[in-house]
N, C-alpha and C positions, 0 to 999 in steps of 0.2 A: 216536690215539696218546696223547692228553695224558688220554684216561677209565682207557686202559692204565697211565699214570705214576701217576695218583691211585691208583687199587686198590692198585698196588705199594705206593706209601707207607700207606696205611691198613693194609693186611695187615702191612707191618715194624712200623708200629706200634703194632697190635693183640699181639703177636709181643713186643713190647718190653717193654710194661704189664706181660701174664702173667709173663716173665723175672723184669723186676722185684717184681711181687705175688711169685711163689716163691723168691725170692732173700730177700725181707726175713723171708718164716715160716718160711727155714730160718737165715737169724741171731738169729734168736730161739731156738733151739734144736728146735725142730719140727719134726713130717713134715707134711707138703702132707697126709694124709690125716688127721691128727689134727687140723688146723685145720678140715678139712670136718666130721670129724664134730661139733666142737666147734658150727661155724653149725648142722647141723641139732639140737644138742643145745638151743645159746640157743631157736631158736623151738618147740623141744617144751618149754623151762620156761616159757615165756609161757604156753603153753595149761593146763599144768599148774599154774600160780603161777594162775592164773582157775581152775583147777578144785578147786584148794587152798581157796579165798576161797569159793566160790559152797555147796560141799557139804560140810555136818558128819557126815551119816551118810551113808556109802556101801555098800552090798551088799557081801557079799564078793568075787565078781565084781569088782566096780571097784575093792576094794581090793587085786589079785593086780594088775591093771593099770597102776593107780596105783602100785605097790611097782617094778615091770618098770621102769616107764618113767622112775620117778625113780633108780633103778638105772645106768641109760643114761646119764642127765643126768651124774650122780657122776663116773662113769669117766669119759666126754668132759672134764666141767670140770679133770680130773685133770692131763691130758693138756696144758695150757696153761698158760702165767704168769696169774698172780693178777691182773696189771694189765690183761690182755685182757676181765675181766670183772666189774671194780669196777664199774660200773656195774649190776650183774645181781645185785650181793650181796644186797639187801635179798628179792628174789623167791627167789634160790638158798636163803636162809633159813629162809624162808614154807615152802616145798617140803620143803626137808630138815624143817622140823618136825613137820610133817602126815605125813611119812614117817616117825618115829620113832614118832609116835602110834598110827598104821597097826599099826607092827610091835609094840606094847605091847600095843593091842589083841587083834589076833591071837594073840600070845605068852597072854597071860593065859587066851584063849578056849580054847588050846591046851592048857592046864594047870590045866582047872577038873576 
């Protein structure tokens, strides 16, 4: 009886948190699926912010991919308050630079 009482309460309380977690990202103005895609967007700039850093010249290839996926990042970050990801500015930066450079390159290559 009392493993039955425990489960009950971990289950309300599990049940609570999530409540609570979707209750505060929609006072912030947000949909519960904009805040996801925003998570999966921060850990696609980490890997992007390291791949910004590590490669000067990239194939065209990885610059179509690199252009994609920092595309993604943009709209996700768009999608949230600035304060959700003051800490991410200085990488959001780094990224959107290497992505302008990207697109100059091309453009230029475009119109030789």
């Amino acid at each position: 009886m009392t493993i039955w009482t425990i489960m009950y309460i971990l289950i309300f309380v599990i049940v609570a948190l999530i409540t609570y977690a979707i209750l505060q990202i929609k006072l912030l103005g947000m949909k519960v699926k904009d805040f996801w895609t925003f998570v999966e967007a921060n850990q696609m700039l980490d890997k992007l912010y390291q791949f910004a850093k590590q490669y000067e010249n990239m194939s065209p290839q990885e610059q179509l991919i690199y252009l994609s996926e920092a595309e993604k990042i943009f709209r996700a970050f768009d999608h949230v308050p600035d304060m959700l990801w003051e800490e991410e500015y200085d990488k959001y930066k780094t990224v959107l630079s290497k992505y302008k450079d990207i697109k100059l390159i091309r453009w230029v290559e475009e119109n030789k």
